[in-house]
CHARMM internal coordinates of N, CA and C (Angstrom, degrees):
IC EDIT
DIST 1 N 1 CA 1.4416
DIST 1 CA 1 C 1.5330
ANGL 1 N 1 CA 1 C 110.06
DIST 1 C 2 N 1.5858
ANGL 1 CA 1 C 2 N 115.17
DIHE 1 N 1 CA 1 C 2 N -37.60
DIST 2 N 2 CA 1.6548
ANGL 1 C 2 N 2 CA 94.90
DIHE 1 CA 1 C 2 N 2 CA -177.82
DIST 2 CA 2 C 1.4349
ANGL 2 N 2 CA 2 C 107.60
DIHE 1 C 2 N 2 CA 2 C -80.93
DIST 2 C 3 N 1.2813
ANGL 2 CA 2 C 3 N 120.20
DIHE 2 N 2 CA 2 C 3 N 0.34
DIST 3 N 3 CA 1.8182
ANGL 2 C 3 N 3 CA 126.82
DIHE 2 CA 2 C 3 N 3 CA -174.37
DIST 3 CA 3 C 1.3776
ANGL 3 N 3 CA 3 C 91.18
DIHE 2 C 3 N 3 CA 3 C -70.05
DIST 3 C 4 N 1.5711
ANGL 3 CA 3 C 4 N 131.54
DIHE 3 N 3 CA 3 C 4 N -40.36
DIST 4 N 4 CA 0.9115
ANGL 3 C 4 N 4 CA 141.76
DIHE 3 CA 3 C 4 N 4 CA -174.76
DIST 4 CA 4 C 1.5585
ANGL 4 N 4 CA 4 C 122.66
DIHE 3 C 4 N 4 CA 4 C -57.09
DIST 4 C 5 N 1.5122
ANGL 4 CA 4 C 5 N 97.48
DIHE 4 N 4 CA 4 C 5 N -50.77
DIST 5 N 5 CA 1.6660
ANGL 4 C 5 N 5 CA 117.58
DIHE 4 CA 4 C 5 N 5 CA -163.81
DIST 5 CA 5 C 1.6039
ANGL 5 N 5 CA 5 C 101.33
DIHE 4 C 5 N 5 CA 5 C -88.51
DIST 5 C 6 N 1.3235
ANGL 5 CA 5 C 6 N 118.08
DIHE 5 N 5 CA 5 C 6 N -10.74
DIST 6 N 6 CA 1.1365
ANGL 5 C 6 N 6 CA 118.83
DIHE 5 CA 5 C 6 N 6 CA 168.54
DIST 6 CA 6 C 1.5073
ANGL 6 N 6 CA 6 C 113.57
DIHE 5 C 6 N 6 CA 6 C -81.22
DIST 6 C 7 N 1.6982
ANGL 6 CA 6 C 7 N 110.78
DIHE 6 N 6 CA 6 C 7 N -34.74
DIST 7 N 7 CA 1.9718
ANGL 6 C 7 N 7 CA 96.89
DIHE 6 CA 6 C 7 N 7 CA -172.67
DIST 7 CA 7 C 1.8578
ANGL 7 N 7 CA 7 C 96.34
DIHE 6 C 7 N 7 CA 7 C -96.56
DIST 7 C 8 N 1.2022
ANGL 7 CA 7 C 8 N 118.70
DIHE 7 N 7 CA 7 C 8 N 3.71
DIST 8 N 8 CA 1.2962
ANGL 7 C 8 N 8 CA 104.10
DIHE 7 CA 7 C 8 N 8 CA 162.37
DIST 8 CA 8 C 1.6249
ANGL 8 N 8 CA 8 C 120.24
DIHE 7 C 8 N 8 CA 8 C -85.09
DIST 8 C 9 N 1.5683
ANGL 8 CA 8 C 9 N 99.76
DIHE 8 N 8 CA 8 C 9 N -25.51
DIST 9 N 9 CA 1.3930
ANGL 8 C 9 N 9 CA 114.25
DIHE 8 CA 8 C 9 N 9 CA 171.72
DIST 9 CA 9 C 1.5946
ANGL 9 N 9 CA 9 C 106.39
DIHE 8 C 9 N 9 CA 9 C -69.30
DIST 9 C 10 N 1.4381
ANGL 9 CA 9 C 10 N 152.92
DIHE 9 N 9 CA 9 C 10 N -54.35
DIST 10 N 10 CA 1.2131
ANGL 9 C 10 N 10 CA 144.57
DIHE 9 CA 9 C 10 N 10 CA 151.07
DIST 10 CA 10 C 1.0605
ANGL 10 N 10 CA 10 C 117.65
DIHE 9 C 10 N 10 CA 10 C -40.91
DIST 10 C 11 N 1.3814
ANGL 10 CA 10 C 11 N 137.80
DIHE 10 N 10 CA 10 C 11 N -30.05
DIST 11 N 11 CA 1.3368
ANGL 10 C 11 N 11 CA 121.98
DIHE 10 CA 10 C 11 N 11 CA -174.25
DIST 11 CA 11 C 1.6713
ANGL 11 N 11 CA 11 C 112.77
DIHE 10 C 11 N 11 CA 11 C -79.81
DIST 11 C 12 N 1.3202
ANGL 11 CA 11 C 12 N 88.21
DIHE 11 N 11 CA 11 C 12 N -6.77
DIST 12 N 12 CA 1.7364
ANGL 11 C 12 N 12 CA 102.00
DIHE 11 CA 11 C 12 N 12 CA -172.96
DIST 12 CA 12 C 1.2880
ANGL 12 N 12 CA 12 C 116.51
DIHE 11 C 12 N 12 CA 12 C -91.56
DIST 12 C 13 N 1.5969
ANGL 12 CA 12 C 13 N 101.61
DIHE 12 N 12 CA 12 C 13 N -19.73
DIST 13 N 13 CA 1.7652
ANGL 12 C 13 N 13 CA 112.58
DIHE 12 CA 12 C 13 N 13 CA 171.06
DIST 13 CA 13 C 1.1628
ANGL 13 N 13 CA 13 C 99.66
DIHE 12 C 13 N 13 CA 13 C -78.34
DIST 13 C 14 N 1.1740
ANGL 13 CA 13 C 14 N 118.52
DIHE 13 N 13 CA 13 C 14 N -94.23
DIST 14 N 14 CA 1.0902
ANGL 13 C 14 N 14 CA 125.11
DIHE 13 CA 13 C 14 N 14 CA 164.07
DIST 14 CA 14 C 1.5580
ANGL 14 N 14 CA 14 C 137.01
DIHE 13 C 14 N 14 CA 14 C 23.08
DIST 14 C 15 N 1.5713
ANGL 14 CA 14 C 15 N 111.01
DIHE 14 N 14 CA 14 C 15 N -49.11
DIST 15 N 15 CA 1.0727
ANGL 14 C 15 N 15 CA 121.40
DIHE 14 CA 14 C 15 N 15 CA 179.41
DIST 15 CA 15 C 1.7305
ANGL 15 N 15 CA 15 C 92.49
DIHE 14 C 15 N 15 CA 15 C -116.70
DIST 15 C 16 N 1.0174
ANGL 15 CA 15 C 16 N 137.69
DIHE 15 N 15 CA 15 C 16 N -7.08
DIST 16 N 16 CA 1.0675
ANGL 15 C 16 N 16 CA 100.83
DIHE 15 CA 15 C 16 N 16 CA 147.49
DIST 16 CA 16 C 1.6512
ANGL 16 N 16 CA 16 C 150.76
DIHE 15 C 16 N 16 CA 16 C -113.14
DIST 16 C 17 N 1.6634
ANGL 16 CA 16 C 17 N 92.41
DIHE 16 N 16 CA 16 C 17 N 9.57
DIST 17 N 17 CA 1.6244
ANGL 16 C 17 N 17 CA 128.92
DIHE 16 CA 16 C 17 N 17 CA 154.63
DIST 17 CA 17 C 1.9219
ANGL 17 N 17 CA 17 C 100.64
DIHE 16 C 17 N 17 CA 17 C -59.56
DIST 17 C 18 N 1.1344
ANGL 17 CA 17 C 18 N 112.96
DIHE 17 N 17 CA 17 C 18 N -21.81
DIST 18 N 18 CA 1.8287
ANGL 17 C 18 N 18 CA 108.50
DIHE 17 CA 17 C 18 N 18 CA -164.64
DIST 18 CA 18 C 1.6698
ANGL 18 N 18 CA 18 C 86.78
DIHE 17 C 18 N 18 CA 18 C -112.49
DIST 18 C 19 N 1.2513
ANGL 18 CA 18 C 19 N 129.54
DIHE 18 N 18 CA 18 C 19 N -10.40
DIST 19 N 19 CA 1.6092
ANGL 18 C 19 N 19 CA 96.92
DIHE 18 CA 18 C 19 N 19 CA -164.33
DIST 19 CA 19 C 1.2751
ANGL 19 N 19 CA 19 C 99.80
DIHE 18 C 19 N 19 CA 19 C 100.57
DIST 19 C 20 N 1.4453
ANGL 19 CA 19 C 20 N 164.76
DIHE 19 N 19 CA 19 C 20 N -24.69
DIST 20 N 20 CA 1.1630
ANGL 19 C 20 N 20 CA 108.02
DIHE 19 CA 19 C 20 N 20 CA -123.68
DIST 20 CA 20 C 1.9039
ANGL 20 N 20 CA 20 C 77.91
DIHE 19 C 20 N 20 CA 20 C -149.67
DIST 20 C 21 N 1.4052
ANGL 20 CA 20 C 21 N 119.00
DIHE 20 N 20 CA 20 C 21 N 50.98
DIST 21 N 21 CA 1.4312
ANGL 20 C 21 N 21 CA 128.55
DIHE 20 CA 20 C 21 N 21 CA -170.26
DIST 21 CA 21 C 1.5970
ANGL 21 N 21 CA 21 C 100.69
DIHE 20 C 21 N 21 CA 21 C -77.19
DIST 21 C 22 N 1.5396
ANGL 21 CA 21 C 22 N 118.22
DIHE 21 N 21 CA 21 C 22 N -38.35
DIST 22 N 22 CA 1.2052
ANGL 21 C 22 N 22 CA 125.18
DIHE 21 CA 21 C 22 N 22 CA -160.13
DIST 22 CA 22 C 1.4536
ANGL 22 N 22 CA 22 C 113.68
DIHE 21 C 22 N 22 CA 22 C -88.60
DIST 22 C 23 N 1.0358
ANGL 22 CA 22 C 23 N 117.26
DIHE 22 N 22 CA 22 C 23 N 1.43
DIST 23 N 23 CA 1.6343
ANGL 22 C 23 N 23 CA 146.57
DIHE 22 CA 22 C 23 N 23 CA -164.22
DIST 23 CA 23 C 1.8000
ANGL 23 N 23 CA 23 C 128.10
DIHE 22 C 23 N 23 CA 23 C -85.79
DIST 23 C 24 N 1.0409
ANGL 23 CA 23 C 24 N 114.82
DIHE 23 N 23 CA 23 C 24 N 75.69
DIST 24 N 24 CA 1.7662
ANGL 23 C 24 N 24 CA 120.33
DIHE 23 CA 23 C 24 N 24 CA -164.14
DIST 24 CA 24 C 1.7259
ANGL 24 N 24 CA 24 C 102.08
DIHE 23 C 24 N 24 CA 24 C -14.83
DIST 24 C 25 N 0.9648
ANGL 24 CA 24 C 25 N 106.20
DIHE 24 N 24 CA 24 C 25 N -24.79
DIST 25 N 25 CA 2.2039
ANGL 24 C 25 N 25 CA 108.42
DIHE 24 CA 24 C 25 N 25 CA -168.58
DIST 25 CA 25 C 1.9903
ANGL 25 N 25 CA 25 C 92.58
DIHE 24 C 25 N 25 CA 25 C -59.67
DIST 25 C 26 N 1.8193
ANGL 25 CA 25 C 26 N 105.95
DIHE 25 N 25 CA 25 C 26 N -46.55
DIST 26 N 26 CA 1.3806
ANGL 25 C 26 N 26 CA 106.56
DIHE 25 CA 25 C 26 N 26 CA -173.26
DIST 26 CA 26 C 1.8899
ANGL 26 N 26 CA 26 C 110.75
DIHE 25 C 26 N 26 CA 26 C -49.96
DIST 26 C 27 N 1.1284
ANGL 26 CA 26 C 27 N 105.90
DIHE 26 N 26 CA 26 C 27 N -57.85
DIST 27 N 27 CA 1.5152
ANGL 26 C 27 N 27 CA 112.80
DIHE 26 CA 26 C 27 N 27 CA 166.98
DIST 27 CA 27 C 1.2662
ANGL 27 N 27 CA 27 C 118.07
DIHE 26 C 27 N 27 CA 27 C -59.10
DIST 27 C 28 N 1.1373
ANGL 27 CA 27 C 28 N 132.55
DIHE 27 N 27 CA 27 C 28 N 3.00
DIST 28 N 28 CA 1.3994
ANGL 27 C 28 N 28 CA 110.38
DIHE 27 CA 27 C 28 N 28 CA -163.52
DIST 28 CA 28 C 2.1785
ANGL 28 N 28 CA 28 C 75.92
DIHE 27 C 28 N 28 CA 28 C -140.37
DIST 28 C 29 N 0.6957
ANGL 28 CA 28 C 29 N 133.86
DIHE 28 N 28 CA 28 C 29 N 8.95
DIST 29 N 29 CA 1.6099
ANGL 28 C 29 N 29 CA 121.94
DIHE 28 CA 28 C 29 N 29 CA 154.82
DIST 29 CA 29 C 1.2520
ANGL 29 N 29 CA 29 C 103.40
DIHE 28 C 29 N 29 CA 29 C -107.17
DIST 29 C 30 N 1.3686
ANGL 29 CA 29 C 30 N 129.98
DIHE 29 N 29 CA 29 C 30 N -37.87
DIST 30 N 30 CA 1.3507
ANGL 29 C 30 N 30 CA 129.16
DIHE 29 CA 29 C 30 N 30 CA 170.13
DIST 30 CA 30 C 1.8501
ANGL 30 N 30 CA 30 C 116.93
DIHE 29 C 30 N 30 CA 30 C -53.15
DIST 30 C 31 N 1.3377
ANGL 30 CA 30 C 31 N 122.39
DIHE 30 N 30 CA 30 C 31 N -33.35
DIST 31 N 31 CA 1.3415
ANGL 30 C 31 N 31 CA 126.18
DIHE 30 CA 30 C 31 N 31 CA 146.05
DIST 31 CA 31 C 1.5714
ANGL 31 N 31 CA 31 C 128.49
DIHE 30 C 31 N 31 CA 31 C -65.98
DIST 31 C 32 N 1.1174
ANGL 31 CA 31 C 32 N 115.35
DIHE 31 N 31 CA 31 C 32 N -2.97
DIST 32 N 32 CA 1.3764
ANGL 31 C 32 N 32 CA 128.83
DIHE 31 CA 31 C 32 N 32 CA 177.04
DIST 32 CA 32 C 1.4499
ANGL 32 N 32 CA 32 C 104.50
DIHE 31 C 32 N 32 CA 32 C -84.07
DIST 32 C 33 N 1.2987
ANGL 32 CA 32 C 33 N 116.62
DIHE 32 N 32 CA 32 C 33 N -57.08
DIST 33 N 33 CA 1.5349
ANGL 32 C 33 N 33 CA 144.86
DIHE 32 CA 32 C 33 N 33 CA -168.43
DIST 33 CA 33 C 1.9017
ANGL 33 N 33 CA 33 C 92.65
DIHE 32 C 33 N 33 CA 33 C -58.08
DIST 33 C 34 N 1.3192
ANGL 33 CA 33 C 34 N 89.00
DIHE 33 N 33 CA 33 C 34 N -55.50
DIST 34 N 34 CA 1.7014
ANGL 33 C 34 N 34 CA 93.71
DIHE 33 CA 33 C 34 N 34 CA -167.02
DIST 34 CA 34 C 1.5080
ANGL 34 N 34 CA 34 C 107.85
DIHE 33 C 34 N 34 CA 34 C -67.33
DIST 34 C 35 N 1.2100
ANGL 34 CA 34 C 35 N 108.12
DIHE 34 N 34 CA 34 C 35 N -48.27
DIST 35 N 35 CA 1.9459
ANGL 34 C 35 N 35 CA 113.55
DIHE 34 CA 34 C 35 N 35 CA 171.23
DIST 35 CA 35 C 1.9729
ANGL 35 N 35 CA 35 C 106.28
DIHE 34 C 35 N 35 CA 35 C -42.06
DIST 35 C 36 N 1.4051
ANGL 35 CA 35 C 36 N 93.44
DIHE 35 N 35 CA 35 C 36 N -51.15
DIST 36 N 36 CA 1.5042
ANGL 35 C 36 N 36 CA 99.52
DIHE 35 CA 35 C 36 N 36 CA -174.92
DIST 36 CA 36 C 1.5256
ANGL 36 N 36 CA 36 C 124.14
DIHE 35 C 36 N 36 CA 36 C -25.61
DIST 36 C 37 N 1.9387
ANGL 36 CA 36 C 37 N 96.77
DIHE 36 N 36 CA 36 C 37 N -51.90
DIST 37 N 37 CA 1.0991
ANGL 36 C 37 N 37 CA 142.37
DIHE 36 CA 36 C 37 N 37 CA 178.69
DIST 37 CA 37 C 1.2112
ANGL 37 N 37 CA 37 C 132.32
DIHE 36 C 37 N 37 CA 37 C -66.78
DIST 37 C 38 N 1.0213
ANGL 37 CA 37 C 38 N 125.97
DIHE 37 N 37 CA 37 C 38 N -23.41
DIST 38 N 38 CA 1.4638
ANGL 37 C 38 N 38 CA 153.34
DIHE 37 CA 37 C 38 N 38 CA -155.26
DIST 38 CA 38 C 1.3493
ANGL 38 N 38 CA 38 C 137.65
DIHE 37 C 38 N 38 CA 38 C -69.74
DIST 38 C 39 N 1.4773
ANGL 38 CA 38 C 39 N 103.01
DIHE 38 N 38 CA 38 C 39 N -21.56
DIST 39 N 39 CA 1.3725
ANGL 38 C 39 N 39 CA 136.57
DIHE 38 CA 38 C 39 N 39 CA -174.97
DIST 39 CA 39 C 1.8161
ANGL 39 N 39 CA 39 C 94.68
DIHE 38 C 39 N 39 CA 39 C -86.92
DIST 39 C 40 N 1.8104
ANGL 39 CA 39 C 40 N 108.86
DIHE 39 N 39 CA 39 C 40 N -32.04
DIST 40 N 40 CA 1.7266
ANGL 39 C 40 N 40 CA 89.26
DIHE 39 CA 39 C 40 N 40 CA 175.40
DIST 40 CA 40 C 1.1431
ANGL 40 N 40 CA 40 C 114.11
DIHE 39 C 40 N 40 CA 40 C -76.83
DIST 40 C 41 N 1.4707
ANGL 40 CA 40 C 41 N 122.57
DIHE 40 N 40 CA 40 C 41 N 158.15
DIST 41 N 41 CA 1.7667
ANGL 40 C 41 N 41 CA 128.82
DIHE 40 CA 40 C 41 N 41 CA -165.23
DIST 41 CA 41 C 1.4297
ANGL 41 N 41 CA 41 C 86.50
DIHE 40 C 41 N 41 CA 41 C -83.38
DIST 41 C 42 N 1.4583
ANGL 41 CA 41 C 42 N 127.00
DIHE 41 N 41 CA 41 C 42 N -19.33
DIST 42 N 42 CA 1.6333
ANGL 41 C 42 N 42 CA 113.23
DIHE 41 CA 41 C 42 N 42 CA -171.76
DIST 42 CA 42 C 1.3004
ANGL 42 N 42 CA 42 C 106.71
DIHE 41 C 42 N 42 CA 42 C -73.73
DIST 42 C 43 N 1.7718
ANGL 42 CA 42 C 43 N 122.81
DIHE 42 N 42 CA 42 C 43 N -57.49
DIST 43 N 43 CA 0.9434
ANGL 42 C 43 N 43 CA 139.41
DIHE 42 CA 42 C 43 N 43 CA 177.50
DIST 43 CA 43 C 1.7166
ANGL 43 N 43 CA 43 C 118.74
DIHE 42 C 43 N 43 CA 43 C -37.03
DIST 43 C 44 N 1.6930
ANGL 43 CA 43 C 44 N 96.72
DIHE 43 N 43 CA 43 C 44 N -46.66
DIST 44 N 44 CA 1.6116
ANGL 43 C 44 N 44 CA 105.89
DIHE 43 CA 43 C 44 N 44 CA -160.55
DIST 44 CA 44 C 1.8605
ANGL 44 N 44 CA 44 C 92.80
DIHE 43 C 44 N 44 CA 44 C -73.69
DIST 44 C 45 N 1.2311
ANGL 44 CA 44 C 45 N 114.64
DIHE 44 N 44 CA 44 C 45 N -55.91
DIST 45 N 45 CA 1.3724
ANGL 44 C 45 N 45 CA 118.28
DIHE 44 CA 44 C 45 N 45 CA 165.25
DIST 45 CA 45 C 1.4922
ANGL 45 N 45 CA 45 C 138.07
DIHE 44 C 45 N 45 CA 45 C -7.32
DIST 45 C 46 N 1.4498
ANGL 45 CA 45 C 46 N 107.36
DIHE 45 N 45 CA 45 C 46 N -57.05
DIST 46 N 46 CA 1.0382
ANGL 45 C 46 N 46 CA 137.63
DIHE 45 CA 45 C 46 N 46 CA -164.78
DIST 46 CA 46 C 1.4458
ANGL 46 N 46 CA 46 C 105.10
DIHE 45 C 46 N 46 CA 46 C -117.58
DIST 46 C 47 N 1.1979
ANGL 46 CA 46 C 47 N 131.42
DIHE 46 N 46 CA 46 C 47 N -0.65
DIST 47 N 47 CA 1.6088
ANGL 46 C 47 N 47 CA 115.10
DIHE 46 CA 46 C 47 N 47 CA -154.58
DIST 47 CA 47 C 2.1145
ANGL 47 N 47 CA 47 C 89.71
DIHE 46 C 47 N 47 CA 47 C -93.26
DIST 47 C 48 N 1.4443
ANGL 47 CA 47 C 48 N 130.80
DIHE 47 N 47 CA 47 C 48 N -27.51
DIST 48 N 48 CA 1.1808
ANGL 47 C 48 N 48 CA 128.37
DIHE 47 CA 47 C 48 N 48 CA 160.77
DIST 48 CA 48 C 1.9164
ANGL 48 N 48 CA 48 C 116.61
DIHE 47 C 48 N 48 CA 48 C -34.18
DIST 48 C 49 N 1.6027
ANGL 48 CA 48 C 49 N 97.29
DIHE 48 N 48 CA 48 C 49 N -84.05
DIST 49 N 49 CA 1.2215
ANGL 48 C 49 N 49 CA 100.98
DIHE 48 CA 48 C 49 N 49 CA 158.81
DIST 49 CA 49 C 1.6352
ANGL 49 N 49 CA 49 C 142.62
DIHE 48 C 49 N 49 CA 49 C -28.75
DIST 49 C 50 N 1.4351
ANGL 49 CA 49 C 50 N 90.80
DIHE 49 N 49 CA 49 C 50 N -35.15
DIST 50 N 50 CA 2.3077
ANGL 49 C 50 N 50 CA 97.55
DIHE 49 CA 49 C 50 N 50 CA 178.67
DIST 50 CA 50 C 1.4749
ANGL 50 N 50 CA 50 C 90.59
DIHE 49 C 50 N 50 CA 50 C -86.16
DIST 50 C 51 N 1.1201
ANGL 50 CA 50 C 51 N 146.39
DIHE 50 N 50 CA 50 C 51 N -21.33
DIST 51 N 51 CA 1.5278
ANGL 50 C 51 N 51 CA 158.76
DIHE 50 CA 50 C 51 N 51 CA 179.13
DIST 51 CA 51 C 0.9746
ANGL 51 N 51 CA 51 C 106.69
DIHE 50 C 51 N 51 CA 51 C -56.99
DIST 51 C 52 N 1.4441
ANGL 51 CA 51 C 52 N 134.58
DIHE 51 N 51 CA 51 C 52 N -73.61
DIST 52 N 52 CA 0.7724
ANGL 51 C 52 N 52 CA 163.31
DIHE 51 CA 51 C 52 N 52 CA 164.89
DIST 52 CA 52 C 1.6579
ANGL 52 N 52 CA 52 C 120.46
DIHE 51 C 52 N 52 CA 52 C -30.89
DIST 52 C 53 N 1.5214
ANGL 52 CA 52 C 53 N 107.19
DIHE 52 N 52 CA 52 C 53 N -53.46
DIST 53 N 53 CA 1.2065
ANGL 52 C 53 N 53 CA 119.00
DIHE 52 CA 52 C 53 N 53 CA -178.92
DIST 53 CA 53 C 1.5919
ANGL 53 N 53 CA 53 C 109.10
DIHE 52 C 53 N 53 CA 53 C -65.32
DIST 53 C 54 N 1.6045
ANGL 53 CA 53 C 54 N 90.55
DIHE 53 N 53 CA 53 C 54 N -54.06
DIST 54 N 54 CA 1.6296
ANGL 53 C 54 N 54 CA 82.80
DIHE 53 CA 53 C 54 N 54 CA -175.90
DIST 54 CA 54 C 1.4361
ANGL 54 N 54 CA 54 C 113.59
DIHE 53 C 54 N 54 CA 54 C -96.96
DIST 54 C 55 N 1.2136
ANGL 54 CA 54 C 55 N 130.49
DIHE 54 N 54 CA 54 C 55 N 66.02
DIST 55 N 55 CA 1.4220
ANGL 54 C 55 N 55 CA 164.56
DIHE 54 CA 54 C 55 N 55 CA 152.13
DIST 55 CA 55 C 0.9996
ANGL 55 N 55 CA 55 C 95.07
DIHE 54 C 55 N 55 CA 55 C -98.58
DIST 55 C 56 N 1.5589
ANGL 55 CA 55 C 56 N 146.43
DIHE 55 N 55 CA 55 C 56 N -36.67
DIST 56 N 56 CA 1.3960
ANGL 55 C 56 N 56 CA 121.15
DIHE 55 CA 55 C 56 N 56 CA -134.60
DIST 56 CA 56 C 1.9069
ANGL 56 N 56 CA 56 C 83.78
DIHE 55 C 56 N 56 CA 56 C -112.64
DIST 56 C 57 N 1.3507
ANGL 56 CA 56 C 57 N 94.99
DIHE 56 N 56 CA 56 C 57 N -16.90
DIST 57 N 57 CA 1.7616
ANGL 56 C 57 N 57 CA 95.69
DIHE 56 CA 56 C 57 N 57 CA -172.97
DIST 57 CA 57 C 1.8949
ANGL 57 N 57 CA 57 C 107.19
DIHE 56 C 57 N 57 CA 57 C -64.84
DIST 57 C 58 N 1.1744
ANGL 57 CA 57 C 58 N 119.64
DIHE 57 N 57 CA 57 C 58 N 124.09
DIST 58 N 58 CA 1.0374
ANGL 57 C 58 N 58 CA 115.86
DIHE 57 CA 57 C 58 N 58 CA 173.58
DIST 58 CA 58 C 1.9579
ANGL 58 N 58 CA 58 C 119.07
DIHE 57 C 58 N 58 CA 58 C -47.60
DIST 58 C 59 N 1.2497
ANGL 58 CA 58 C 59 N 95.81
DIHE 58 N 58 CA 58 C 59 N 138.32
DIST 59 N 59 CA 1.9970
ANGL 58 C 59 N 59 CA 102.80
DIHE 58 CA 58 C 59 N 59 CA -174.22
DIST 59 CA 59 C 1.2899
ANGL 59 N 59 CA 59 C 119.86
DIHE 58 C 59 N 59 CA 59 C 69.83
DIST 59 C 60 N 1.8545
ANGL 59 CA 59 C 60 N 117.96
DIHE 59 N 59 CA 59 C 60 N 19.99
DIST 60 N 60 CA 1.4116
ANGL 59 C 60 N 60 CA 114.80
DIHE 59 CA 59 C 60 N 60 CA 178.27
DIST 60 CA 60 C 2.0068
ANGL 60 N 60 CA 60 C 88.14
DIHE 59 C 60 N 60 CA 60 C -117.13
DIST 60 C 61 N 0.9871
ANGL 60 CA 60 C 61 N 111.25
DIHE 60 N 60 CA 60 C 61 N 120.64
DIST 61 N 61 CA 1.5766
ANGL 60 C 61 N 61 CA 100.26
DIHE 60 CA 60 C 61 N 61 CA 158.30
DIST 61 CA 61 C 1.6855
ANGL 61 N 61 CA 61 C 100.45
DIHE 60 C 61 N 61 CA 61 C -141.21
DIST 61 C 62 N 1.4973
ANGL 61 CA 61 C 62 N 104.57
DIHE 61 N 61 CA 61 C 62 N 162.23
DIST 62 N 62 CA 1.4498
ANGL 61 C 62 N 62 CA 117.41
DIHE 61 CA 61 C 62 N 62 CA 157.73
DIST 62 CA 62 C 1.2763
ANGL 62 N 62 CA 62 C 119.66
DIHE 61 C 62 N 62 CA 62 C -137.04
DIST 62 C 63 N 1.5809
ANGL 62 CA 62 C 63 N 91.90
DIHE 62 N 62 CA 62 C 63 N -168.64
DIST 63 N 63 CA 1.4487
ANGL 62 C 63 N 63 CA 91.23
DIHE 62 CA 62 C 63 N 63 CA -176.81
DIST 63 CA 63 C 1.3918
ANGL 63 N 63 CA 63 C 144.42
DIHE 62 C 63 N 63 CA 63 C -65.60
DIST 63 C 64 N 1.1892
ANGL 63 CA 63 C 64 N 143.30
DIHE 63 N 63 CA 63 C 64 N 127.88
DIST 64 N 64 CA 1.5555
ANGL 63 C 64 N 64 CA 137.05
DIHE 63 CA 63 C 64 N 64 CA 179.61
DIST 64 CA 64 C 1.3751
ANGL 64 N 64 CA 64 C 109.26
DIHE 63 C 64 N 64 CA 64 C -19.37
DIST 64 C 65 N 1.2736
ANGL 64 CA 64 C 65 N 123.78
DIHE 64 N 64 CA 64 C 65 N -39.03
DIST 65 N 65 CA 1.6702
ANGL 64 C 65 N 65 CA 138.69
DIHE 64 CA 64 C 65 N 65 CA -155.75
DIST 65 CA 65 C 1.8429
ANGL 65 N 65 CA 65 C 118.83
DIHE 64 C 65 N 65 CA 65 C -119.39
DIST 65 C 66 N 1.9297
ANGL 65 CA 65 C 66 N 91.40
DIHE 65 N 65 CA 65 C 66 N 30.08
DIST 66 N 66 CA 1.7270
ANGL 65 C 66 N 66 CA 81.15
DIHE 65 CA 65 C 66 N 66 CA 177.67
DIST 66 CA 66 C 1.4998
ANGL 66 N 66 CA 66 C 103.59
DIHE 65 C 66 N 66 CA 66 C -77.39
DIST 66 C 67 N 0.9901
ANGL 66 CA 66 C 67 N 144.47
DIHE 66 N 66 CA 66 C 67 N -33.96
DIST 67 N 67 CA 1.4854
ANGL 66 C 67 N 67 CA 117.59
DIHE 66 CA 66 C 67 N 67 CA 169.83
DIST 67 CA 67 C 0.9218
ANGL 67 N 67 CA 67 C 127.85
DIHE 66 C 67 N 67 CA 67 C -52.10
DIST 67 C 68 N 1.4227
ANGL 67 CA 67 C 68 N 136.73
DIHE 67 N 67 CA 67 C 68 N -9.60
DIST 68 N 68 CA 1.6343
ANGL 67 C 68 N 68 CA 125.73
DIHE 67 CA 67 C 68 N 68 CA 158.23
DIST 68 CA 68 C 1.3564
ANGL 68 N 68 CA 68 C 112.82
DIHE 67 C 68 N 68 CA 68 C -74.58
DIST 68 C 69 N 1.5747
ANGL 68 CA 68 C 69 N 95.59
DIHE 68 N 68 CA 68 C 69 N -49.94
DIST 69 N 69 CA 1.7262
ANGL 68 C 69 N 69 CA 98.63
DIHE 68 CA 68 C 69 N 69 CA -176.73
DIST 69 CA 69 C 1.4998
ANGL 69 N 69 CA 69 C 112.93
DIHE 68 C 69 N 69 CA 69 C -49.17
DIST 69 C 70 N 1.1413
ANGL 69 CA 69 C 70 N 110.05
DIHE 69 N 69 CA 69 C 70 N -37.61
DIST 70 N 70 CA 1.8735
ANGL 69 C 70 N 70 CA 116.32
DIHE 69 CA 69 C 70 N 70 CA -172.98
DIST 70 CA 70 C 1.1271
ANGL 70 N 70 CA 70 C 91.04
DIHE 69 C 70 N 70 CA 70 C -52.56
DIST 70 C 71 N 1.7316
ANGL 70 CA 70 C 71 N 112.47
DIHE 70 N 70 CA 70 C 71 N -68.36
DIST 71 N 71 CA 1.4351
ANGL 70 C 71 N 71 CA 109.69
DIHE 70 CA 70 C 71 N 71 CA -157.27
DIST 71 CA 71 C 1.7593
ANGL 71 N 71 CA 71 C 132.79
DIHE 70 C 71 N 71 CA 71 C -63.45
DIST 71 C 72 N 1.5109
ANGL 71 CA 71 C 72 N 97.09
DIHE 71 N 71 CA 71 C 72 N -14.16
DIST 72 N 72 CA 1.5866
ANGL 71 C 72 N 72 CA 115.16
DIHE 71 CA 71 C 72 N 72 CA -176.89
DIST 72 CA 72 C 1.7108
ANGL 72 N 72 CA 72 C 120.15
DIHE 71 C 72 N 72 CA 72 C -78.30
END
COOR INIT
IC SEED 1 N 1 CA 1 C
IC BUILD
């Protein structure tokens, strides 16, 4: 899980060292990261909830449909 919280934590620099925080790509590698992950019961558990959270962070959004995507 912190292997986790660490490449969501870079992906978050990252895009906002480039500009580009406000940008569907930020949400949609940050669901990549979490899919990666997904197979742990901690991760799968919780991965709604971290969604959620950082939704609420200004310039992170995703898609209407990350629970399919997670699950696919």
């Amino acid at each position: 899980m912190e292997e986790l919280d660490l490449e969501i934590r870079k992906i978050l620099t990252r895009a906002e060292y480039e500009g580009n925080i406000g940008s569907s790509s930020t949400g949609n590698l940050i669901l990549e990261a979490i899919k990666r992950h997904y197979h742990d019961p901690a991760v799968a558990a919780t991965a709604k909830d971290r969604i959620e959270a950082l939704k609420k962070q200004p310039g992170v959004s995703f898609p209407a449909n990350y629970e399919e995507l997670l699950a696919n």
